[in-house]
DORO-400001 format. One record per residue: residue number from 1; residue in one letter; x, y, z of N, C-alpha, C in turn. Coordinates in Angstrom, 1 decimal, padded with zeros to 4 digits, always signed. Each point is the difference from the previous one (the first is absolute). Last residue first. Example, Ala and Ser with C-alpha at 12.3 -4.5 7.8 and 13.67 -1.06 7.14 Angstrom:
DORO-400001
R   n res n_east n_north   n_up ca_east ca_north  ca_up c_east c_north   c_up
R   2   S +012.8  -002.2 +007.1  +000.9   +001.1 +000.0 -000.8  +001.1 +000.8
R   1   A +000.3  -005.7 -000.1  -000.9   +001.2 +000.0 +000.9  +001.2 +000.0
//
This chain:
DORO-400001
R   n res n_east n_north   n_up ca_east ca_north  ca_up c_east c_north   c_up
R 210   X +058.4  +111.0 +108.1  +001.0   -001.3 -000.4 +000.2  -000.3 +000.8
R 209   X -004.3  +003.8 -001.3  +001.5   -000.6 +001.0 +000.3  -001.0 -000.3
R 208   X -002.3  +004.4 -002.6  +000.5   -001.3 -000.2 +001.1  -000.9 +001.5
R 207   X -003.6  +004.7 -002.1  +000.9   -000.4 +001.3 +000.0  -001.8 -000.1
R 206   X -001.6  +005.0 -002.4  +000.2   -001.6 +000.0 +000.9  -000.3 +001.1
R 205   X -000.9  +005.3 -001.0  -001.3   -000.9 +000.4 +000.2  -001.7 -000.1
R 204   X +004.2  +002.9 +000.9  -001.5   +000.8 -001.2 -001.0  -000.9 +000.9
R 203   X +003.2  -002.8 +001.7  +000.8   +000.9 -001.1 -001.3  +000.7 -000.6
R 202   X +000.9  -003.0 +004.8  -000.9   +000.6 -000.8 +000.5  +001.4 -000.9
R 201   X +001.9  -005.2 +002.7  -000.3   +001.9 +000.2 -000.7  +000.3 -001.0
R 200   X +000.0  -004.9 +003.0  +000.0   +000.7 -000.8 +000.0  +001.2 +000.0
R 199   X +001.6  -004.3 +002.4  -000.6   +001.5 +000.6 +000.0  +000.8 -001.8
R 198   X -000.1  -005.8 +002.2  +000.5   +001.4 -001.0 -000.6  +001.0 +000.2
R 197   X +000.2  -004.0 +004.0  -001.4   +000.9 -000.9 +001.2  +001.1 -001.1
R 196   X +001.7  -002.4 +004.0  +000.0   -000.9 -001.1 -001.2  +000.1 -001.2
R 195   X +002.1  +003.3 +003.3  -001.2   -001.2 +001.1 -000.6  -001.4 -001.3
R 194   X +002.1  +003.9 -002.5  -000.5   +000.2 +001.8 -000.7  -000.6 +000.4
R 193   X +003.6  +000.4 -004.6  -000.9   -000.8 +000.6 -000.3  +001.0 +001.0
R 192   X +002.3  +002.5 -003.9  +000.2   -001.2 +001.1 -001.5  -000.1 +000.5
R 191   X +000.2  +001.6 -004.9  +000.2   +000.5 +001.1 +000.2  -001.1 +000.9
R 190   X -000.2  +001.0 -005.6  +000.4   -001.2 +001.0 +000.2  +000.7 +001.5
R 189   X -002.9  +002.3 -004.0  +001.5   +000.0 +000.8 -000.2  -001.2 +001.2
R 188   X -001.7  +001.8 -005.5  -000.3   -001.0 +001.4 +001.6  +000.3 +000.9
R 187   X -002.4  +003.3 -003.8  +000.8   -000.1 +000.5 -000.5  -001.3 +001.2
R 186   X -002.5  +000.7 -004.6  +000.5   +000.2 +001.1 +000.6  -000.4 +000.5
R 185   X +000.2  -000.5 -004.7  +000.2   +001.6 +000.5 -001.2  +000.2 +001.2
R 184   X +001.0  -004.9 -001.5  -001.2   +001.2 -001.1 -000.2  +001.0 +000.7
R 183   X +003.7  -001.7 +003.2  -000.7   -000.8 -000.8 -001.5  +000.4 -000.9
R 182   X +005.3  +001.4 +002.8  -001.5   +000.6 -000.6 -000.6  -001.2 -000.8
R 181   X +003.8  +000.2 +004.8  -000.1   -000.2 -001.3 -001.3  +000.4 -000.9
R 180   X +002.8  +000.4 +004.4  -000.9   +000.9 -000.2 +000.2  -000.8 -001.7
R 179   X +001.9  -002.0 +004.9  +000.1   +000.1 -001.4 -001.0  +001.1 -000.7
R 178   X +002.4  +000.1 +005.4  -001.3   -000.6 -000.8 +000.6  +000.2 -001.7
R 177   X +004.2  -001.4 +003.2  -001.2   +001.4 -000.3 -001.1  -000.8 -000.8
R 176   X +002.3  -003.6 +002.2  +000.7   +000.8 -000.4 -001.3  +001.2 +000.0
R 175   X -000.6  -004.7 +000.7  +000.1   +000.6 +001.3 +000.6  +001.5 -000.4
R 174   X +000.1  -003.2 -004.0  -001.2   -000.5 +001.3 +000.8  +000.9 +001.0
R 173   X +002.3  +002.1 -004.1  -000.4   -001.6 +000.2 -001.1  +000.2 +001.1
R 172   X +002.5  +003.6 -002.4  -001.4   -000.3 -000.3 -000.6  -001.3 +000.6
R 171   X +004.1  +001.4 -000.8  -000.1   +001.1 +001.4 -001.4  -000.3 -000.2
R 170   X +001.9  -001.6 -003.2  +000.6   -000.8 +000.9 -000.3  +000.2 +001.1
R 169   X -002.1  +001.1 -004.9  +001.0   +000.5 +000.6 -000.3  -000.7 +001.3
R 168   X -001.9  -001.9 -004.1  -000.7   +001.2 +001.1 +001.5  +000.1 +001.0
R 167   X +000.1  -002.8 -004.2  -000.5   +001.4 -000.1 -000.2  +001.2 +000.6
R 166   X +001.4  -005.0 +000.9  -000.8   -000.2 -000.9 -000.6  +002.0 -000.5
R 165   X +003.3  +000.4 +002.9  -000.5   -001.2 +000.4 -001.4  -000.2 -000.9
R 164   X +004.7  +003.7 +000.4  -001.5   +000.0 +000.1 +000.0  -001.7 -000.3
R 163   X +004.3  +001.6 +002.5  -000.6   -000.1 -001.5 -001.8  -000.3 +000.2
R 162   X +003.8  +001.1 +003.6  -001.3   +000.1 -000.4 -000.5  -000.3 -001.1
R 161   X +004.9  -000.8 +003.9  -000.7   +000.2 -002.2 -001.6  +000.0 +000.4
R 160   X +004.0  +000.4 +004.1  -001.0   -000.5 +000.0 -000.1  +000.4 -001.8
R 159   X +004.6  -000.6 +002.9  -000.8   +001.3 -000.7 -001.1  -000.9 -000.6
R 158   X +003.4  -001.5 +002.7  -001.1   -000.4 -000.1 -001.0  +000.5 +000.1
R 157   X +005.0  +000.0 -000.5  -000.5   +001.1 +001.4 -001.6  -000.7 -000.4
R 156   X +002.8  -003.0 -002.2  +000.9   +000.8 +000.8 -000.5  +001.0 +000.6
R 155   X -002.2  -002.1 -003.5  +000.7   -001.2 +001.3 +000.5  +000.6 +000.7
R 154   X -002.2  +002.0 -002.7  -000.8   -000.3 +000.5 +000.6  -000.9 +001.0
R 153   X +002.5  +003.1 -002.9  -000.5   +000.4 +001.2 -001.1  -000.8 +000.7
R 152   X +001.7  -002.1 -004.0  +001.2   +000.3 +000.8 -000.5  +001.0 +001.2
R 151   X -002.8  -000.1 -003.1  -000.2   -001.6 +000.0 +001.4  -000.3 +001.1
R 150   X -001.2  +004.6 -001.8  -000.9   -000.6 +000.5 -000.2  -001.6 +000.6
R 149   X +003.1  +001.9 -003.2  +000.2   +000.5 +001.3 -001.6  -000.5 +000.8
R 148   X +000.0  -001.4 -004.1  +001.2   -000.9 +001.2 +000.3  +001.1 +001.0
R 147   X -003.4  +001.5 -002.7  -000.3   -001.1 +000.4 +000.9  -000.8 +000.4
R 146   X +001.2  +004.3 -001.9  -001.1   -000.2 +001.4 -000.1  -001.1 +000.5
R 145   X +004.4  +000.1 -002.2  -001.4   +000.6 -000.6 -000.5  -000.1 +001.4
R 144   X +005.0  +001.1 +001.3  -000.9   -001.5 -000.9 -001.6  +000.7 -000.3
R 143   X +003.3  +002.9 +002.0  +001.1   -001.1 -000.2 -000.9  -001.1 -000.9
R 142   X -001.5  +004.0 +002.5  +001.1   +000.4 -001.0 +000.3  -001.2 -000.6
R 141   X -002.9  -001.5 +003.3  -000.5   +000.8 -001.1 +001.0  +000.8 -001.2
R 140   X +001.5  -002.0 +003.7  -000.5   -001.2 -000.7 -000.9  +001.2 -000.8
R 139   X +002.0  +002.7 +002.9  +001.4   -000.8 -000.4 -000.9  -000.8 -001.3
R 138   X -002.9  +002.1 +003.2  +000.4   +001.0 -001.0 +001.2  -001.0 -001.0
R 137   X -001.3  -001.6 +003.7  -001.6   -000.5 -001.0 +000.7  +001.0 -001.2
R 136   X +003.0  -000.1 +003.8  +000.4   -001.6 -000.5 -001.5  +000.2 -001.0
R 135   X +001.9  +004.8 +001.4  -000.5   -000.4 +000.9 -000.1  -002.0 -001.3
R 134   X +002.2  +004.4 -001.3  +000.2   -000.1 +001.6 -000.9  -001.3 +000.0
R 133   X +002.4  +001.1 -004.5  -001.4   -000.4 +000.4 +000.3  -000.3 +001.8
R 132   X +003.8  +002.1 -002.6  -001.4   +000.7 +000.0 -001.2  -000.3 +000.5
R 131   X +004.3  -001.8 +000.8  -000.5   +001.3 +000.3 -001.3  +000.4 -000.4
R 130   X +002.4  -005.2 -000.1  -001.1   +001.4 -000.6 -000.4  +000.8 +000.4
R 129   X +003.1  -002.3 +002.4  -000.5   -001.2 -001.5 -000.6  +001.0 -000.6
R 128   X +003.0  +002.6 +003.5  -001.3   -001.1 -000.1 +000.5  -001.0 -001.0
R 127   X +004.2  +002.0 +002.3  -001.1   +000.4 -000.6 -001.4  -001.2 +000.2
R 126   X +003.7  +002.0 +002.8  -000.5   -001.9 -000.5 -001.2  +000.6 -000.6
R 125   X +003.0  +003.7 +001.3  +000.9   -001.6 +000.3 -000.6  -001.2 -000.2
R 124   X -001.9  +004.4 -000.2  +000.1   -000.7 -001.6 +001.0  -000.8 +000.2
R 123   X -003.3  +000.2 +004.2  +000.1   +001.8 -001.3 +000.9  -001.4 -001.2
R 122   X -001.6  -001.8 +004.4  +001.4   +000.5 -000.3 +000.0  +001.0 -001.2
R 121   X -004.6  -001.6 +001.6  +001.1   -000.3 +001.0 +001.3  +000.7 +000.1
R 120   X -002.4  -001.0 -003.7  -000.8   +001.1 +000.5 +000.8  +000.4 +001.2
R 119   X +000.8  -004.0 -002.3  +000.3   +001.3 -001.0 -000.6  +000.9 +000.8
R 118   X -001.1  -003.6 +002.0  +001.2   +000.0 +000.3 +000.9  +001.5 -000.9
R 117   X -004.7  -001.8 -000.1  +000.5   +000.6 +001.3 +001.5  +000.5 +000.2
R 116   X -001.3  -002.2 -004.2  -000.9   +001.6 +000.2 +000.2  +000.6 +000.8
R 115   X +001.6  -004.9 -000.8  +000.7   +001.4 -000.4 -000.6  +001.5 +000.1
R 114   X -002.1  -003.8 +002.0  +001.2   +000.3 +000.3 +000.8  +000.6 -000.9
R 113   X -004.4  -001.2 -001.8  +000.2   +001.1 +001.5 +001.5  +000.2 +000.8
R 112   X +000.1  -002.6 -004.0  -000.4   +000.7 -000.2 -000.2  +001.4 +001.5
R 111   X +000.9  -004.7 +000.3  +001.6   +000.5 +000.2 -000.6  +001.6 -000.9
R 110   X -003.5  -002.7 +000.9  +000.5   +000.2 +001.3 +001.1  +001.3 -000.7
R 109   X -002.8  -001.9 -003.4  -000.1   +001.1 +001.1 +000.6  +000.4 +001.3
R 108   X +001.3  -003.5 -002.9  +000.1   +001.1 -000.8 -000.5  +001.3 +000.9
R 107   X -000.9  -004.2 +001.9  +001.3   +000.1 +000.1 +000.5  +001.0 -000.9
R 106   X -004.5  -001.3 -000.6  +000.4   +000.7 +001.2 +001.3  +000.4 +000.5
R 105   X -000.8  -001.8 -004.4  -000.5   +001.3 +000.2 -000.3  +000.4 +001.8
R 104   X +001.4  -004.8 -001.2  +001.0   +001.0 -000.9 -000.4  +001.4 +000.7
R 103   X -002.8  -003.4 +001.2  +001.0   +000.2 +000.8 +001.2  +000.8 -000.5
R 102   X -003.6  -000.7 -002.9  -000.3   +000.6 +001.2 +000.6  +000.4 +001.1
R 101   X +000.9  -002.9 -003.9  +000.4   +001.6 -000.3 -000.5  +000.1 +001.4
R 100   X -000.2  -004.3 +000.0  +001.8   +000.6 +000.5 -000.2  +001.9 +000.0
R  99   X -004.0  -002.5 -000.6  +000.4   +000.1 +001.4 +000.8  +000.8 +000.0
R  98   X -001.4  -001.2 -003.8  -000.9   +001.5 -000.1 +000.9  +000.1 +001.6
R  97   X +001.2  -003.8 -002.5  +001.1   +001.1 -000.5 -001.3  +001.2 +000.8
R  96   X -001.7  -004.1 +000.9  +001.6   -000.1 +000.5 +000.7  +001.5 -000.1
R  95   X -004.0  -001.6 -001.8  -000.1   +000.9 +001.6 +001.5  +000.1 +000.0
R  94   X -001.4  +000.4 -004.7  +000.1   -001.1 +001.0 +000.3  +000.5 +001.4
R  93   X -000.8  +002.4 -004.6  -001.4   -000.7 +000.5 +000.4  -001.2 +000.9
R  92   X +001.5  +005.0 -000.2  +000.0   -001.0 -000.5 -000.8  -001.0 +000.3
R  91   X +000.9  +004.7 +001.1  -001.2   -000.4 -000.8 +000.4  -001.2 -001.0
R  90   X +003.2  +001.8 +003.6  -001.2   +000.3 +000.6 -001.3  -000.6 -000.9
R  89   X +004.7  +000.9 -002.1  -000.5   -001.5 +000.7 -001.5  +000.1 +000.8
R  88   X +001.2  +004.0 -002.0  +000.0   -001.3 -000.8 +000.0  -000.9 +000.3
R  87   X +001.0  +003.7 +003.0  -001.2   +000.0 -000.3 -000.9  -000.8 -001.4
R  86   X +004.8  -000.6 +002.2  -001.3   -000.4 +001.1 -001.2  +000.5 -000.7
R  85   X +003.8  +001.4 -002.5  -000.1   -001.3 -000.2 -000.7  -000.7 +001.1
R  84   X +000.2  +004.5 -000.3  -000.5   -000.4 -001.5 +000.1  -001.6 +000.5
R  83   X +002.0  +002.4 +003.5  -001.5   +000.2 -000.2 -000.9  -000.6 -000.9
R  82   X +005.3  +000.0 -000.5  -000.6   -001.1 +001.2 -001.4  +000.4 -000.1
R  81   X +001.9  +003.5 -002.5  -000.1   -002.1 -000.6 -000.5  -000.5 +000.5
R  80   X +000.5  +004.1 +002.5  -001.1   +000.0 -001.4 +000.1  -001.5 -000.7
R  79   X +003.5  +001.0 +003.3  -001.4   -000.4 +000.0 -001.6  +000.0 -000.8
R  78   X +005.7  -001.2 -000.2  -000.7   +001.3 -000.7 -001.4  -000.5 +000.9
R  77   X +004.8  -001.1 +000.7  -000.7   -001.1 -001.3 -001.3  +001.1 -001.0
R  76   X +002.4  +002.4 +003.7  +000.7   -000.3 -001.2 -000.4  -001.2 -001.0
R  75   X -002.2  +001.1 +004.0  +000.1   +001.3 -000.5 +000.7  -000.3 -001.2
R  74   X -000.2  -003.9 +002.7  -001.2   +000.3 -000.7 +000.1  +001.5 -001.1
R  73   X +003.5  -001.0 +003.4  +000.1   -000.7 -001.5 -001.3  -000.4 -000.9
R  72   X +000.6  +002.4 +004.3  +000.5   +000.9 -001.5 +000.0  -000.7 -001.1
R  71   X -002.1  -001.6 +003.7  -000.1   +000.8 -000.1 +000.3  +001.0 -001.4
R  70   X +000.4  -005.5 +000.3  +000.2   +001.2 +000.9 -000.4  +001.2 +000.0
R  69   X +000.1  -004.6 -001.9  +000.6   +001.0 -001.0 +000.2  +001.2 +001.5
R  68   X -002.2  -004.2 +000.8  +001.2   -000.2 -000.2 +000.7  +001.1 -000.2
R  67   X -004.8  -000.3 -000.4  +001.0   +000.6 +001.3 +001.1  -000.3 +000.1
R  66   X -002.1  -002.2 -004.3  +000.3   +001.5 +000.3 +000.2  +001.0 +001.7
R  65   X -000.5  -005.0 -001.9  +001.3   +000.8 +000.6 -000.1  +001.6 +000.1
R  64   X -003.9  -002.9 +000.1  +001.1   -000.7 +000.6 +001.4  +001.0 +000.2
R  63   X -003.3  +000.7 -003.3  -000.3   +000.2 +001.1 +000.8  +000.2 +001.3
R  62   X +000.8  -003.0 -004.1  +000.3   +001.6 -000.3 -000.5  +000.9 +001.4
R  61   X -000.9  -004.7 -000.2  +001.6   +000.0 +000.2 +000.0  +001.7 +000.1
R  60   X -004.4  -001.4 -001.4  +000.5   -000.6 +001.8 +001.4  +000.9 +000.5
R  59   X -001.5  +000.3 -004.7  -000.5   +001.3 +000.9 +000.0  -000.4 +001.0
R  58   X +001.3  -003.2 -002.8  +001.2   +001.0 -000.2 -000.8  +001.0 +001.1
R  57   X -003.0  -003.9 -000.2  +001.9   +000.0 +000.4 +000.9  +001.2 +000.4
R  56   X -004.3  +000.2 -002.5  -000.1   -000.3 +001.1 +001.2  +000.1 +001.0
R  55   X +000.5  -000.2 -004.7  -000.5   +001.2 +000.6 -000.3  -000.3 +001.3
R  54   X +000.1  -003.8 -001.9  +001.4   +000.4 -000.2 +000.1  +001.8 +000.3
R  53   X -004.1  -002.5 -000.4  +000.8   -000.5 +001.3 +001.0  +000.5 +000.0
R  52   X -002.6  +001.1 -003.8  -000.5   +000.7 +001.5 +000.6  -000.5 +001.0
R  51   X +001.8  -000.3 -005.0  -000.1   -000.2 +001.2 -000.6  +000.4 +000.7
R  50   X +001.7  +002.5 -003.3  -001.1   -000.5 -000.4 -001.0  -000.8 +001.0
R  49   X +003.8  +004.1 +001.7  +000.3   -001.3 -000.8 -001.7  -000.6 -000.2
R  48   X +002.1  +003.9 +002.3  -001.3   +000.0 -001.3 +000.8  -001.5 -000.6
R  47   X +001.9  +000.9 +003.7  -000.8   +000.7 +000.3 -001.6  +000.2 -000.9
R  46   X +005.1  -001.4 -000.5  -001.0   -001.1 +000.0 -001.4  +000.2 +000.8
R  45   X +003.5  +003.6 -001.0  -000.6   -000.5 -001.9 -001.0  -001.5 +000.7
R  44   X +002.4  +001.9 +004.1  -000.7   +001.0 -000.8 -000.7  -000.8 -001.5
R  43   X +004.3  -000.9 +002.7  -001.5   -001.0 +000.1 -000.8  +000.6 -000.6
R  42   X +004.5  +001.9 +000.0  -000.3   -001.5 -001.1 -001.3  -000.8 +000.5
R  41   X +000.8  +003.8 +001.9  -000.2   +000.8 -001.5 -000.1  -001.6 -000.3
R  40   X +000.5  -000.1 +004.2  -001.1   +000.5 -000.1 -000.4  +000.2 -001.6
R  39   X +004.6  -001.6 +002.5  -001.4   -001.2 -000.7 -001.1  +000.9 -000.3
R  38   X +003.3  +002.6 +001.6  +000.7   -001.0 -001.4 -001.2  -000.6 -000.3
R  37   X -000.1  +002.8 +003.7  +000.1   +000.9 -001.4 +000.2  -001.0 -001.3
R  36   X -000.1  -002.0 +004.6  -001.3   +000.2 -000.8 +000.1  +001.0 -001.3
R  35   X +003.5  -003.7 +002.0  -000.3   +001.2 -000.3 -001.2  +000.7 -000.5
R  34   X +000.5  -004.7 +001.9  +000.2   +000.4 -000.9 +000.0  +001.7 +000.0
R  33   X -000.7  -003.6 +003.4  +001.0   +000.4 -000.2 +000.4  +000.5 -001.2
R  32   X -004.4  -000.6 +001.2  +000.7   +000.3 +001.4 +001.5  +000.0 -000.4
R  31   X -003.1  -001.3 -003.6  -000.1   +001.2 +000.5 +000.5  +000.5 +001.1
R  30   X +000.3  -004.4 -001.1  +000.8   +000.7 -001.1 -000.5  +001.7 +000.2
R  29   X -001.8  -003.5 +002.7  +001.3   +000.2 +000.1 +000.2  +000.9 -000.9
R  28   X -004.1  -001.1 -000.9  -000.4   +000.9 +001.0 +002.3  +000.0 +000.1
R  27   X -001.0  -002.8 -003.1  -000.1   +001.2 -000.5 +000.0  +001.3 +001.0
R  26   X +000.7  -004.9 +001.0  +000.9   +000.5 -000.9 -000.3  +001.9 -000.4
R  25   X -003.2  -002.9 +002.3  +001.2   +000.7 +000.8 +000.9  +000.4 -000.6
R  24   X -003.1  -001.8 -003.0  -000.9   +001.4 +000.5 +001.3  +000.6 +001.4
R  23   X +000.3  -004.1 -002.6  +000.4   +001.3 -000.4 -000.3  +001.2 +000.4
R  22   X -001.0  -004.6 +002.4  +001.5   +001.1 -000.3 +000.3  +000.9 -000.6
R  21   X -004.9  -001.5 +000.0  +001.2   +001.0 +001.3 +000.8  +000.3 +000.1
R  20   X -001.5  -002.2 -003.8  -000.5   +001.2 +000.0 +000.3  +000.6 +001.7
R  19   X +001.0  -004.5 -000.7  +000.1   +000.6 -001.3 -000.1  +001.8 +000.0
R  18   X -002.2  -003.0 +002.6  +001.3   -000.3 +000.6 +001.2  +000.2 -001.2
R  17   X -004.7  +000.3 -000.6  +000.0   +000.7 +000.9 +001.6  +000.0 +000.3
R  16   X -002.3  -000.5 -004.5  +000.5   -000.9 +000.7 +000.6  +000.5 +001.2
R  15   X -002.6  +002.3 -003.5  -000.6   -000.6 +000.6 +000.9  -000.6 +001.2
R  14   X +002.5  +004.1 -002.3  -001.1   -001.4 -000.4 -000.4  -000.2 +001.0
R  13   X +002.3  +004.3 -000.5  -000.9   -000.5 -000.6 -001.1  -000.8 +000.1
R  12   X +004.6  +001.0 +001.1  -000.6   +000.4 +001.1 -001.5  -000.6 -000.2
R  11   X +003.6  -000.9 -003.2  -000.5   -000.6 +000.8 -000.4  +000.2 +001.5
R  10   X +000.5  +003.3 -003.2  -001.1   -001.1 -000.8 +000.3  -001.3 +001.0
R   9   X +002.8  +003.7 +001.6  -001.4   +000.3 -000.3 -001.1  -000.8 -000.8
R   8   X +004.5  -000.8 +000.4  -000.5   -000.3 +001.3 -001.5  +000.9 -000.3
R   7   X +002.6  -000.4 -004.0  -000.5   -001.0 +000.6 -000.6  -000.2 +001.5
R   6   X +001.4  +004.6 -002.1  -001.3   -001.0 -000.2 -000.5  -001.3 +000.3
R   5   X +004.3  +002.4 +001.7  -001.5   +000.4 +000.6 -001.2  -000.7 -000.9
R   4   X +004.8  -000.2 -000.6  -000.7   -001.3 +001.0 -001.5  +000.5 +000.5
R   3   X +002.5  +002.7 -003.3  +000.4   -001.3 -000.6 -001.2  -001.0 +001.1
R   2   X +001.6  +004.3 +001.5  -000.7   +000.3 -001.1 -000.8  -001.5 -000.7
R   1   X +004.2  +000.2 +002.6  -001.2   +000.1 +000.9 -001.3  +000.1 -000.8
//
């Protein structure tokens, strides 16, 4: 099986449409009757293949099977993996592979919340996935740097990022709090409009309106 996966994956590849569909049903099949414990480890390595189409592919198929796995059979492939391998695809550079991870990491979250309720539910007849991290933001932070946790909670609860913006922090934009910035040590403060007239305040004795 190992054997037929690169070829159909390089001729998922090409240009030649009628060429690249078959292989492309070839491959979507091969995940509906293949064992997902089985295909998952031997698709895996074409995950980081050189290829961006050939990655592409594999994180379509890979995606693909992981509900296959089930419940426990995520618990036992491991979800920590599965997580790692949506939050690597996620920052690829072809939509193809950012889609599949995306649909990867929800389906990571689902069967994620469903083990939490369900471990909670029955005490230690069904354990969790991770006792320790209760809640799916805690899980991706134990589990991946900031910035893929971050990149995996944006798709899946659409945990907002602030990164400052040429400098001035995010909470600083047009309609946000006034800015209080100093220019040759007096204070100008950007105040809101009234009646489309700036309202200036008065710092000591200068008084600068914007």
């Amino acid at each position: 099986m190992c054997s037929q996966l690169m070829p159909l994956f390089l001729k998922s590849s090409q240009d030649k449409r009628f060429v690249c569909e078959a292989a492309e049903a070839a491959l979507i099949s091969m995940t509906s009757w293949i064992s997902p414990s089985v295909l998952l480890p031997k698709m895996q390595p074409y995950l980081k293949n050189r290829n961006p189409r050939i990655r592409a592919k594999a994180s379509v198929c890979f995606s693909k099977s992981v509900p296959r796995l089930g419940l426990e059979g995520i618990k036992e492939y491991g979800m920590d993996k599965l997580i790692q391998v949506a939050a690597t695809q996620l920052s690829d550079q072809l939509p193809e592979s950012r889609e599949a991870a995306r649909n990867l990491s929800l389906e990571l979250q689902a069967f994620y919340e469903k083990s939490q309720a369900s471990g909670s539910a029955e005490d230690e007849s069904a354990p969790a996935i991770s006792p320790e991290a209760e809640t799916w933001e805690a899980f991706c932070l134990s589990k991946l740097s900031t910035l893929s946790a971050q990149a995996i909670l944006r798709v899946t609860v659409g945990v907002p990022v602030a990164p400052k913006e040429g400098g001035i922090s995010a909470a600083l934009k047009e309609g946000a709090v006034p800015a209080a910035m100093k220019e040759g040590g007096i204070s100008v403060v950007v105040a809101p409009k009234e009646g489309g007239v700036p309202v200036a305040t008065k710092e000591g004795a200068a008084a600068v309106g914007c």
